[in-house]
C-alpha positions in Angstrom: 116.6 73.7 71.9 118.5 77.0 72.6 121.9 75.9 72.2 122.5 78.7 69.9 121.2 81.6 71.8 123.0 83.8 74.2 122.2 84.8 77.9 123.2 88.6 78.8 123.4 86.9 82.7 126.3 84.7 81.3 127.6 86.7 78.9 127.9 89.7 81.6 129.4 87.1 84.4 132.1 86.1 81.9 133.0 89.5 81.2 133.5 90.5 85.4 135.6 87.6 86.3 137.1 86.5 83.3 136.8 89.5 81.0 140.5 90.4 81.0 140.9 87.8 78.9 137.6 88.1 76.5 136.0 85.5 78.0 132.9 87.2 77.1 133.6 88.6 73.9 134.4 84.6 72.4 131.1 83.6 74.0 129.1 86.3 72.0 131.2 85.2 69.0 133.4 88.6 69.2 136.8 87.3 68.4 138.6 90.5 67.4 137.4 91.7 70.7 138.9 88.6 72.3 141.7 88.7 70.4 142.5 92.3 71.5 142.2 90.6 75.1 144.6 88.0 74.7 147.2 90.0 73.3 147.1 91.9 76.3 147.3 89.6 78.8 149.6 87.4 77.4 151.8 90.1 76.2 151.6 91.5 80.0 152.5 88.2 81.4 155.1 87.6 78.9 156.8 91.2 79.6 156.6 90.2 83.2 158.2 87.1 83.4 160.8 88.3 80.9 161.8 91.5 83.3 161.6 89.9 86.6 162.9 86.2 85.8 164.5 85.9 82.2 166.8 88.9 82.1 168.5 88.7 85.6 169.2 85.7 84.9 171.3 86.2 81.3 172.7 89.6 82.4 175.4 90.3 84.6 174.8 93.2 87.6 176.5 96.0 85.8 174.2 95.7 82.7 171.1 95.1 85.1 171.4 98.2 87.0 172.2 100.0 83.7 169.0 98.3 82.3 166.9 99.0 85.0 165.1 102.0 83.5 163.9 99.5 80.6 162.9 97.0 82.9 160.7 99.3 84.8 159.2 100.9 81.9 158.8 97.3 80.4 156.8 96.3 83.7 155.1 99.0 84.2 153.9 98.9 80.7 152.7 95.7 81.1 151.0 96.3 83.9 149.1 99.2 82.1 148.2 96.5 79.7 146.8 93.7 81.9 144.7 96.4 83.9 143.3 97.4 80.9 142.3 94.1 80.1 140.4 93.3 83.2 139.3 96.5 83.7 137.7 96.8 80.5 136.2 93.4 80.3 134.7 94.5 83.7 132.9 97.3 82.2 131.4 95.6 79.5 130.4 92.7 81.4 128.0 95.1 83.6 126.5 96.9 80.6 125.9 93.4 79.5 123.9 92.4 82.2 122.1 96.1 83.2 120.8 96.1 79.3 120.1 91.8 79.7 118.6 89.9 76.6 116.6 92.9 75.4 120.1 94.5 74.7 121.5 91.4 73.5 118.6 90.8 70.8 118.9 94.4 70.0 122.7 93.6 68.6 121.4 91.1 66.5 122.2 88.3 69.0 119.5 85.3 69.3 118.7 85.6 73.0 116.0 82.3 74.7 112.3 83.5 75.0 110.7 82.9 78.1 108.2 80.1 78.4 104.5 81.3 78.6 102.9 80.6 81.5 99.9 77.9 81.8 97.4 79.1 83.5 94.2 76.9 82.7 93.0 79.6 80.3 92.6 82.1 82.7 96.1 83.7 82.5 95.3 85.8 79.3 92.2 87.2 80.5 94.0 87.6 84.2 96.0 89.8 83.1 94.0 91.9 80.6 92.0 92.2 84.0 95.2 93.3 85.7 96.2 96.0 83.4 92.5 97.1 83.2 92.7 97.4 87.0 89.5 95.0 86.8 87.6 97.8 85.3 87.4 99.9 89.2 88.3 103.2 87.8 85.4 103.4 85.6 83.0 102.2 87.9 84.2 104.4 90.4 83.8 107.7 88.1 80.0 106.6 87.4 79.1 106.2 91.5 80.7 109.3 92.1 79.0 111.1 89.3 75.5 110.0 90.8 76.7 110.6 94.3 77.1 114.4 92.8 73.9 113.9 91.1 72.0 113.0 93.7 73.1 115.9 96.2 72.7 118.6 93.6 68.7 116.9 93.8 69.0 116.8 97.4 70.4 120.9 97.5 67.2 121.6 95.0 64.9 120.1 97.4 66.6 122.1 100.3 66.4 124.9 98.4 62.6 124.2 97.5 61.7 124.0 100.7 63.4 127.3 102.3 60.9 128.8 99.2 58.0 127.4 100.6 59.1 128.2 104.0 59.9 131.9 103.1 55.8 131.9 101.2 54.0 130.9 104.2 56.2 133.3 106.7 54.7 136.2 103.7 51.1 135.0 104.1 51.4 134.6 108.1 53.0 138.3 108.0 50.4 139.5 105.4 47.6 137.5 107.5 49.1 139.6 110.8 49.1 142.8 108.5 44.6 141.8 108.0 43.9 141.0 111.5 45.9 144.4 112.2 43.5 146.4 109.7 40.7 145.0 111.0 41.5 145.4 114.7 42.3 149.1 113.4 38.9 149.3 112.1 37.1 148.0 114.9 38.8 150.3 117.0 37.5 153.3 115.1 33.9 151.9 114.9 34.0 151.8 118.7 35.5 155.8 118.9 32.9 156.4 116.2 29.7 155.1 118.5 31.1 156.2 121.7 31.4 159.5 119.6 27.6 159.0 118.5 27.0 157.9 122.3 28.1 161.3 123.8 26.7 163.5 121.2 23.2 162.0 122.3 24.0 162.6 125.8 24.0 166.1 125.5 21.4 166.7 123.5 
């Protein structure tokens, strides 16, 4: 069913262990790229085998130690090329896999879609409800806003009744104030008679 899509994971495994020779790059269907890899290696291990087996054995001592500057630029050159290789098949195999089939699909490379999950019908709606967060964040807004509700009600009614409390200290302060006056007054009724009292004495 998929045989002609691609899978970063394998792609990206291809390119750390067997990159140096393009192993990933003729998997995606890059063969210039692999190409390029080939040459390198094979031109590497070619260079190699000529310096350290071929030559020795066609050339007599004098011309090998008046050669021996070629053969170590020759094999040092190859070396350059076959690390290279491998190094940069390493690289792009681990961009491969960190970007994975989304990066794949992105180069125009058909990449297997996952299977959707059966979930007896629920699934969609399960996770609707997840992303919704099952609706908690809303509800939890409205109880707190009539938690706050009901203690700004429950300050008014505080507040109310430190009124009422501060009225009927005023009329039991005012009601002291009367029975004062009046206690006043009686007083000076009683200084008026005794007053009246002695005036009749002496007369």
């Amino acid at each position: 069913m998929y045989q002609n899509t691609k899978s970063a994971t394998t792609a990206g495994l291809l390119g750390i262990f067997l990159g140096a020779f393009g192993a990933h790059n003729w998997y995606l269907g890059e063969k210039s790229k692999g190409i390029i890899h080939v040459c390198m290696m094979s031109g590497g291990i070619l260079v190699e085998i000529l310096a350290a087996a071929v030559l020795p054995n066609i050339l007599n001592y004098t011309m090998l130690f008046q050669m021996a500057w070629l053969f170590t630029i020759l094999t040092a050159v190859a070396g350059l090329a076959m690390s290279a290789s491998g190094i940069w098949g390493l690289i792009e195999g681990i961009i491969i896999i960190s970007q994975g089939d989304e990066g794949l699909a992105r180069k125009g490379y058909a990449v297997a879609q996952p299977m959707p999950m059966q979930g007896y019908g629920y699934q969609n709606g399960y996770n609707q409800q997840m992303n919704n967060g099952y609706g908690m964040p809303n509800n939890m807004n409205s109880m707190n806003g009539g938690m706050n509700n009901m203690n700004n009600m429950n300050n008014m009614n505080n507040g109310m009744g430190n009124m009422n409390n501060n009225m009927n200290n005023g009329m039991d302060n005012m009601g002291n104030m009367n029975n004062g006056m009046n206690d006043m007054n009686n007083n000076m009724d009683n200084d008026q008679q005794n007053n009246n009292g002695g005036d009749n004495g002496q007369q």
